[in-house]
GUTI-985093 format. One record per atom (N, C-alpha, C): residue in three letters; chain; x, y, z; residue number from 1; atom name. Coordinates in Angstrom, 2 decimals. Example, Ala and Ser with C-alpha at 12.3 -4.5 7.8 and 13.67 -1.06 7.14 Angstrom:
! GUTI-985093
+------+-------+---------+---------+---------+------+------+
| resn | chain |      xx |      yy |      zz | resi | name |
+------+-------+---------+---------+---------+------+------+
|  ala |     A |   13.19 |   -5.69 |    7.80 |    1 |    N |
|  ala |     A |   12.30 |   -4.50 |    7.80 |    1 |   CA |
|  ala |     A |   13.20 |   -3.30 |    7.80 |    1 |    C |
|  ser |     A |   12.85 |   -2.25 |    7.08 |    2 |    N |
|  ser |     A |   13.67 |   -1.06 |    7.14 |    2 |   CA |
|  ser |     A |   12.90 |    0.03 |    7.87 |    2 |    C |
+------+-------+---------+---------+---------+------+------+
! end
This chain:
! GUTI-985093
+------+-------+---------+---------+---------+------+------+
| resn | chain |      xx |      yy |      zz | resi | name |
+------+-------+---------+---------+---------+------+------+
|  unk |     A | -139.91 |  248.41 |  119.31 |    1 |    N |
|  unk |     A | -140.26 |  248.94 |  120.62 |    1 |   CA |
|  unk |     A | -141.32 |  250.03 |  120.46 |    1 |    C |
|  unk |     A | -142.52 |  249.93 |  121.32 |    2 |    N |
|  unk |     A | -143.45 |  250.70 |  121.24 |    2 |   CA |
|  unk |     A | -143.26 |  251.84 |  121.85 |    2 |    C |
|  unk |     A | -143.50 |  253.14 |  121.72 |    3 |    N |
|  unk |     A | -143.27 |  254.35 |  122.60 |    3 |   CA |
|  unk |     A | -144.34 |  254.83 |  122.96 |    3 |    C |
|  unk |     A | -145.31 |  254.85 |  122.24 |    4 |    N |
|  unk |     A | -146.67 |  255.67 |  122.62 |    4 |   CA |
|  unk |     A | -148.05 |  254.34 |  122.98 |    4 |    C |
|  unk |     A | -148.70 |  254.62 |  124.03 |    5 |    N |
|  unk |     A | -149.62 |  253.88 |  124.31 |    5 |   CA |
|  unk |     A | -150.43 |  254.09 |  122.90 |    5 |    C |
|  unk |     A | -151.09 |  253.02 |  122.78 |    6 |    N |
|  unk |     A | -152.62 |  253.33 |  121.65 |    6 |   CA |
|  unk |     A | -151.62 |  252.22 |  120.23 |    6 |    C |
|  unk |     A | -152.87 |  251.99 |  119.35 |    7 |    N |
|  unk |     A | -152.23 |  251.64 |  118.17 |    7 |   CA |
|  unk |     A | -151.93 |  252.17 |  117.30 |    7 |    C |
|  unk |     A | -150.32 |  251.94 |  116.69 |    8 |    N |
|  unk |     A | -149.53 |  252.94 |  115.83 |    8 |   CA |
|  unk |     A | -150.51 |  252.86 |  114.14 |    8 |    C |
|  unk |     A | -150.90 |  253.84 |  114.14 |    9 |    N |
|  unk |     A | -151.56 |  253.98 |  112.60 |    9 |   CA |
|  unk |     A | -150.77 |  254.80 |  111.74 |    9 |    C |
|  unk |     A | -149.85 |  255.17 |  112.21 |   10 |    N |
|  unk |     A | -148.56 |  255.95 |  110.98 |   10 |   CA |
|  unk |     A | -148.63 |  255.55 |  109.82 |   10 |    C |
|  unk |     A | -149.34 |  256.83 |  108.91 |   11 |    N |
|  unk |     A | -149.50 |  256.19 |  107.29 |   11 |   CA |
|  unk |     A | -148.21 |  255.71 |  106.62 |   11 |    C |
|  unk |     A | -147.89 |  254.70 |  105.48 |   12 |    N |
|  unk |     A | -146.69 |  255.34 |  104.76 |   12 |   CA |
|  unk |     A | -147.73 |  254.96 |  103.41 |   12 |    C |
|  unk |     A | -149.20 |  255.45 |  102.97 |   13 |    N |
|  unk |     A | -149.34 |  255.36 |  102.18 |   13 |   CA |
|  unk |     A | -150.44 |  256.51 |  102.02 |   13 |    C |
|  unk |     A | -150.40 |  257.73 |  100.80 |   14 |    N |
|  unk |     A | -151.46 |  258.67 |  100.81 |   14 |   CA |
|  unk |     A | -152.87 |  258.29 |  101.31 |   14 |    C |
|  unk |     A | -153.26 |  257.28 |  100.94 |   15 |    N |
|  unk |     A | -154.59 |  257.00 |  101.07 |   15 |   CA |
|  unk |     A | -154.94 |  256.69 |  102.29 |   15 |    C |
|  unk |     A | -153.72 |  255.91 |  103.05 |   16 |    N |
|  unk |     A | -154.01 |  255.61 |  104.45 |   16 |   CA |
|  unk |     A | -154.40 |  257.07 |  105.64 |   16 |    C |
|  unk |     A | -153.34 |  258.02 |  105.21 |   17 |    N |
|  unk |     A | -153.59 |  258.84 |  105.51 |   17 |   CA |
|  unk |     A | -154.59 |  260.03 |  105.64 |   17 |    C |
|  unk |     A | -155.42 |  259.58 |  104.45 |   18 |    N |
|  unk |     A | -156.63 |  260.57 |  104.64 |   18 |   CA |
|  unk |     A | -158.09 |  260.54 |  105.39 |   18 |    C |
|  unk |     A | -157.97 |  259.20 |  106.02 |   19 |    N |
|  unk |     A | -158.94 |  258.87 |  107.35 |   19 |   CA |
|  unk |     A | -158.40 |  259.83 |  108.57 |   19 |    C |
|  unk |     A | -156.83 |  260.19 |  108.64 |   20 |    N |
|  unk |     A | -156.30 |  260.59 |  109.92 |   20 |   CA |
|  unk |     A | -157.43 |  262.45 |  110.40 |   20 |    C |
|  unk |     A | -157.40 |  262.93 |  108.85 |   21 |    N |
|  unk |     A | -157.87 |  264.47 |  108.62 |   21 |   CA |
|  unk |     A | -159.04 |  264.77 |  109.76 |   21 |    C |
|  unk |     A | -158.97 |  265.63 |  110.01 |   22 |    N |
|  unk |     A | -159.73 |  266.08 |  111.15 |   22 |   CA |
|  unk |     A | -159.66 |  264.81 |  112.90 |   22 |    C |
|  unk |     A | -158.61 |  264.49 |  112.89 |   23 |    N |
|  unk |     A | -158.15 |  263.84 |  114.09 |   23 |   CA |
|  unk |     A | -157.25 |  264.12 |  114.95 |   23 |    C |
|  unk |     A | -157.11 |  264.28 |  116.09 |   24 |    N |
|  unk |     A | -156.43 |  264.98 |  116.92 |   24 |   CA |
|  unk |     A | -155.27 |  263.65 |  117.10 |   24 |    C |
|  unk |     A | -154.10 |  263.88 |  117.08 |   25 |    N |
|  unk |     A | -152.89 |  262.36 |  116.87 |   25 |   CA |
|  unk |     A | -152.08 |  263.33 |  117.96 |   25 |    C |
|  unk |     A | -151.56 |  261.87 |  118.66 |   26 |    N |
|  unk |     A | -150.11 |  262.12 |  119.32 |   26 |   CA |
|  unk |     A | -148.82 |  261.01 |  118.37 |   26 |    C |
|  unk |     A | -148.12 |  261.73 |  118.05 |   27 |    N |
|  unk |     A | -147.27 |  261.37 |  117.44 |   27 |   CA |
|  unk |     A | -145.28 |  261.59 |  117.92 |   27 |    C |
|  unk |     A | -144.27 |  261.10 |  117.15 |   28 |    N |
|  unk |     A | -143.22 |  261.04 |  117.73 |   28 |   CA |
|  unk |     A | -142.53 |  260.71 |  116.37 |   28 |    C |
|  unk |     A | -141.43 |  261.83 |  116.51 |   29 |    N |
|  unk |     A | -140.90 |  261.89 |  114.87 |   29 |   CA |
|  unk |     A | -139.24 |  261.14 |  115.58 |   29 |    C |
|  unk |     A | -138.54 |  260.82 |  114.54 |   30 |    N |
|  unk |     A | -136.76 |  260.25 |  115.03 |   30 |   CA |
|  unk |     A | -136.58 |  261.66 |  115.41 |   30 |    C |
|  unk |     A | -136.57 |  262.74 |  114.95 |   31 |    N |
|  unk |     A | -135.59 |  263.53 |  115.85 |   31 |   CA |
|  unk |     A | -136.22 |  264.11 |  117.78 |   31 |    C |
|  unk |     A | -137.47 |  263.69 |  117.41 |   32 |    N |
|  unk |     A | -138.03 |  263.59 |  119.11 |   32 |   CA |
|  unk |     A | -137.43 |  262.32 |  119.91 |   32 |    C |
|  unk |     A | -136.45 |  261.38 |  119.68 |   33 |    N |
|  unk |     A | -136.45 |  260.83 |  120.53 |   33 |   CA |
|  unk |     A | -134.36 |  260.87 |  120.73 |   33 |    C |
|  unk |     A | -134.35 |  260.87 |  121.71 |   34 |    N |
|  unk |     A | -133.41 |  260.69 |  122.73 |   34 |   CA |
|  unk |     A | -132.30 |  259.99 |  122.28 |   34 |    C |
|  unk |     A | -130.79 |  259.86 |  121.55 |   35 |    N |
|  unk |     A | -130.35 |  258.95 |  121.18 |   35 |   CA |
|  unk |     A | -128.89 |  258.48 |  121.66 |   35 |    C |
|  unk |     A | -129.25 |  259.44 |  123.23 |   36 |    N |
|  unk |     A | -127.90 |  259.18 |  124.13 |   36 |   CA |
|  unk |     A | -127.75 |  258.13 |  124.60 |   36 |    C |
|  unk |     A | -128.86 |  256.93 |  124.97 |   37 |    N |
|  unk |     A | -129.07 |  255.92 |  125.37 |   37 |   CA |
|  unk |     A | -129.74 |  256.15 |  126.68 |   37 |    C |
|  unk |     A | -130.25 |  257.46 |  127.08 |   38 |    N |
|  unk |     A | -130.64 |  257.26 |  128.34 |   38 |   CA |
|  unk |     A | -132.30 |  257.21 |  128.18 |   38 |    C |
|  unk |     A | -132.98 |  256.91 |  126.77 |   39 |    N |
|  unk |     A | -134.04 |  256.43 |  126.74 |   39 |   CA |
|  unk |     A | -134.82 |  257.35 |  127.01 |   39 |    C |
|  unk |     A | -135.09 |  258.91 |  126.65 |   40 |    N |
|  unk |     A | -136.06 |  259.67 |  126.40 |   40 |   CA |
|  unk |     A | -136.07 |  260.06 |  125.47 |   40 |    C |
|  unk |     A | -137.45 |  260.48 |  125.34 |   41 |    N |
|  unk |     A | -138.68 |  260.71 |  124.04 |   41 |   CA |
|  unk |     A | -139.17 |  261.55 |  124.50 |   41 |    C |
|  unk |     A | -140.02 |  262.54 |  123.16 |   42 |    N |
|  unk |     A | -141.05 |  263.46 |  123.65 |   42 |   CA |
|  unk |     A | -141.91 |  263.50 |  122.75 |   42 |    C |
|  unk |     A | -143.40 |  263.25 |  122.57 |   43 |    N |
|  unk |     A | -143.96 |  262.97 |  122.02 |   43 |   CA |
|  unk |     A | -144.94 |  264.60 |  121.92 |   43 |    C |
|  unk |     A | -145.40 |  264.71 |  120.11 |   44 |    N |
|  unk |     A | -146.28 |  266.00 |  120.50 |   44 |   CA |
|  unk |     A | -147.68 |  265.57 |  120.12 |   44 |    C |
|  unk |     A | -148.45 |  266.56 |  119.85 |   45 |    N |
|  unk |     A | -149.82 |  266.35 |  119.83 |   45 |   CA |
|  unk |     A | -150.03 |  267.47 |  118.65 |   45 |    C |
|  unk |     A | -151.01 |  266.84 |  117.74 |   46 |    N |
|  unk |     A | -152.04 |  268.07 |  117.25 |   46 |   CA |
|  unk |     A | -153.05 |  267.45 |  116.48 |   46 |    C |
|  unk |     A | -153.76 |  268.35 |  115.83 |   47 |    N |
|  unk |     A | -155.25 |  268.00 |  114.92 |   47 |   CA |
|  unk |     A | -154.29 |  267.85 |  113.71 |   47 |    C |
|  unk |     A | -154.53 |  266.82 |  112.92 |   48 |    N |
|  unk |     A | -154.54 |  266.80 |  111.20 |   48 |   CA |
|  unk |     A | -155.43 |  267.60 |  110.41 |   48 |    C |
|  unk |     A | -155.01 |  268.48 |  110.06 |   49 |    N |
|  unk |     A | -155.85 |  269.48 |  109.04 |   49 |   CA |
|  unk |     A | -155.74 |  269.49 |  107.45 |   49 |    C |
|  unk |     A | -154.69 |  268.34 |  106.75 |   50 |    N |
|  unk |     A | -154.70 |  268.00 |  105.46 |   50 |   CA |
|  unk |     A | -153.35 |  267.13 |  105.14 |   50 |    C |
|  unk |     A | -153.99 |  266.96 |  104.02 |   51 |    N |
|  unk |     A | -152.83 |  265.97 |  103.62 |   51 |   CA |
|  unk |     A | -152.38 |  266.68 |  102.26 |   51 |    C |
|  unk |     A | -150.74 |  266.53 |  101.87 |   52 |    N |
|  unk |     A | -150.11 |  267.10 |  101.10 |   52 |   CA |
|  unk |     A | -149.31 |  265.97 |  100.37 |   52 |    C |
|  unk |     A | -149.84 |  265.75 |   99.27 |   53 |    N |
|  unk |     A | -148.57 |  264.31 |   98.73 |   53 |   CA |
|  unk |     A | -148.09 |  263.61 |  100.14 |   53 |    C |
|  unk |     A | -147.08 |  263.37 |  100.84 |   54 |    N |
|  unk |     A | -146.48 |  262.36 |  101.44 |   54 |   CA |
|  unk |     A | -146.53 |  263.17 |  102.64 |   54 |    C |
|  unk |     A | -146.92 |  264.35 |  102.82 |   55 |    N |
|  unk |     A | -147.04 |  265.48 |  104.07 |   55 |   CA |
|  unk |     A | -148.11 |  265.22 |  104.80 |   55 |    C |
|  unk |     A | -148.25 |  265.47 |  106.46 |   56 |    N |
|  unk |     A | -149.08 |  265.22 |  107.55 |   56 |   CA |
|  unk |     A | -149.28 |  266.97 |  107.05 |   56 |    C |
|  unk |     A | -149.92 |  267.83 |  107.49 |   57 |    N |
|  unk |     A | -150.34 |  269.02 |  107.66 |   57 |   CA |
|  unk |     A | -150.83 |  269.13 |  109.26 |   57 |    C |
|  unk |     A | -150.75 |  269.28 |  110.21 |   58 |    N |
|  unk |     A | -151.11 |  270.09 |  111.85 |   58 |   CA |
|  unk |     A | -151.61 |  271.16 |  111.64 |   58 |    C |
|  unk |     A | -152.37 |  271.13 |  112.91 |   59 |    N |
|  unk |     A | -153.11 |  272.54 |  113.17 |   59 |   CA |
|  unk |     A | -152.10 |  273.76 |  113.88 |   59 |    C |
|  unk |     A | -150.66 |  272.85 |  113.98 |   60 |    N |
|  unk |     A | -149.56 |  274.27 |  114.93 |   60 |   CA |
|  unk |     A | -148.47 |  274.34 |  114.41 |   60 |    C |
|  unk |     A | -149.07 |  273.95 |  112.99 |   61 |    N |
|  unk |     A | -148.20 |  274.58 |  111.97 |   61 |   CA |
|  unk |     A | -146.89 |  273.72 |  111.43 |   61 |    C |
|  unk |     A | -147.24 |  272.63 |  112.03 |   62 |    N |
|  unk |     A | -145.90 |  271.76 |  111.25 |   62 |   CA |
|  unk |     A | -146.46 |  270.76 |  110.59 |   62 |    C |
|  unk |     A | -145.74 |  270.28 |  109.53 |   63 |    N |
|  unk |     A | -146.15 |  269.42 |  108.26 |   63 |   CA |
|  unk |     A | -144.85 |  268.09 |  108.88 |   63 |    C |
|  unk |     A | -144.84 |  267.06 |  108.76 |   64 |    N |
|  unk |     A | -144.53 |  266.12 |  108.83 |   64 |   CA |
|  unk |     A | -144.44 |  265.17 |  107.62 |   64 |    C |
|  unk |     A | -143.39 |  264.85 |  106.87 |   65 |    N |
|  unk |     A | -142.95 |  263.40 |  106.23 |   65 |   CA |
|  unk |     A | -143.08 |  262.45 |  106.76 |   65 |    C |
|  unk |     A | -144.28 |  261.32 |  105.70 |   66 |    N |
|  unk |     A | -144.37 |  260.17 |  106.27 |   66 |   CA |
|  unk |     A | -143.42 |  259.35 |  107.15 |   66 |    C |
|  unk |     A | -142.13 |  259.78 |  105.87 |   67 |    N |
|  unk |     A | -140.69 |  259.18 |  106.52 |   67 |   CA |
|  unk |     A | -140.47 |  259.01 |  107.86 |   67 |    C |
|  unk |     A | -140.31 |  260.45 |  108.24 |   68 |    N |
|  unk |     A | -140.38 |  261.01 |  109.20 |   68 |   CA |
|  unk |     A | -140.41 |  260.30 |  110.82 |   68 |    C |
|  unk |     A | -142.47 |  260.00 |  110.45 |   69 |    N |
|  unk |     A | -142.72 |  259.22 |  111.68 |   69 |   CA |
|  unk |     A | -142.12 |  257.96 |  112.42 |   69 |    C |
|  unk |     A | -142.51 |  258.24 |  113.46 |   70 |    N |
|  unk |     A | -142.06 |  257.09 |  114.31 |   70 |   CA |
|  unk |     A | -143.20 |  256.07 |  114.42 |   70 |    C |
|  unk |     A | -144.09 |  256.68 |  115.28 |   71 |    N |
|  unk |     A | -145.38 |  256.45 |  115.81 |   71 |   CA |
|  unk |     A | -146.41 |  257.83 |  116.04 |   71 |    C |
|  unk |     A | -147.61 |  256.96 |  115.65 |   72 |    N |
|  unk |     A | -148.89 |  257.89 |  115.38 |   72 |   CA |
|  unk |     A | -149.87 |  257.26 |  115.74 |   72 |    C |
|  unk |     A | -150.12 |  257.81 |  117.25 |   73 |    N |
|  unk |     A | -151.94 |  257.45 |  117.11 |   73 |   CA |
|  unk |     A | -152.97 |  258.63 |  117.36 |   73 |    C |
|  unk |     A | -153.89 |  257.93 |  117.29 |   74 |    N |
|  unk |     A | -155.12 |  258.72 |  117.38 |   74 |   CA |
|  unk |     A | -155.54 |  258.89 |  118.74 |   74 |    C |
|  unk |     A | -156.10 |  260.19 |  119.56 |   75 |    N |
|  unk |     A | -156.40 |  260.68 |  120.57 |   75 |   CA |
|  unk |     A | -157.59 |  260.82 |  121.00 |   75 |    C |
|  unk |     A | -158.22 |  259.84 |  121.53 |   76 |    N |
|  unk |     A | -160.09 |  259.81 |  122.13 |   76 |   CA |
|  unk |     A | -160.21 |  260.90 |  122.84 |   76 |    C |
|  unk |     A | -160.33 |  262.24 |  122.27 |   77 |    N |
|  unk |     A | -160.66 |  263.63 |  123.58 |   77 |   CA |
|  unk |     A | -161.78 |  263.22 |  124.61 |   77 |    C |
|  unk |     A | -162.45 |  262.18 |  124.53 |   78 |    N |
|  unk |     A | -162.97 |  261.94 |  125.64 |   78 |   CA |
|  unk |     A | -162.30 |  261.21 |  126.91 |   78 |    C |
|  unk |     A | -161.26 |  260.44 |  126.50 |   79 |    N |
|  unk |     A | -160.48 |  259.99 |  127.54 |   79 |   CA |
|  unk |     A | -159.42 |  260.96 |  127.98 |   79 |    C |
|  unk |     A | -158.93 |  262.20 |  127.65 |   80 |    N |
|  unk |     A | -158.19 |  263.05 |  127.43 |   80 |   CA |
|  unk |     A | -158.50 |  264.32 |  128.32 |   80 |    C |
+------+-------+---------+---------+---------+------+------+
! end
């Protein structure tokens, strides 16, 4: 099941991940989503500012495990 409009590019491999760097992503980790059954999610946003072994790095200060993700895409600030 898809949660976020756009196509999911969620690395699970270092290398995949280092195209993401300097890209603004909306993303959605398992503990952002809802697991009462009443089917909400909250999805956040930020810039990728590096990559750390298997770590996302953000510009608001949170690092993310590939594991982690749910879904990850990339954010056209021009449609935005």
């Amino acid at each position: 099941m898809a949660f976020l409009e756009g196509k999911n590019v969620a690395p699970r491999l270092a290398v995949e991940s280092k195209k993401l760097v300097g890209k603004r992503v909306r993303y959605l980790r398992s503990q952002d989503i809802d697991k009462s059954g009443r089917g909400h999610f909250f999805p956040r946003t930020g810039i990728v500012e590096s990559i750390y072994g298997r770590n996302i790095m953000l510009d608001n200060g949170i690092d993310i495990h590939f594991s982690d993700i749910v879904e990850l895409v990339v954010i056209n600030d021009e449609t935005e």
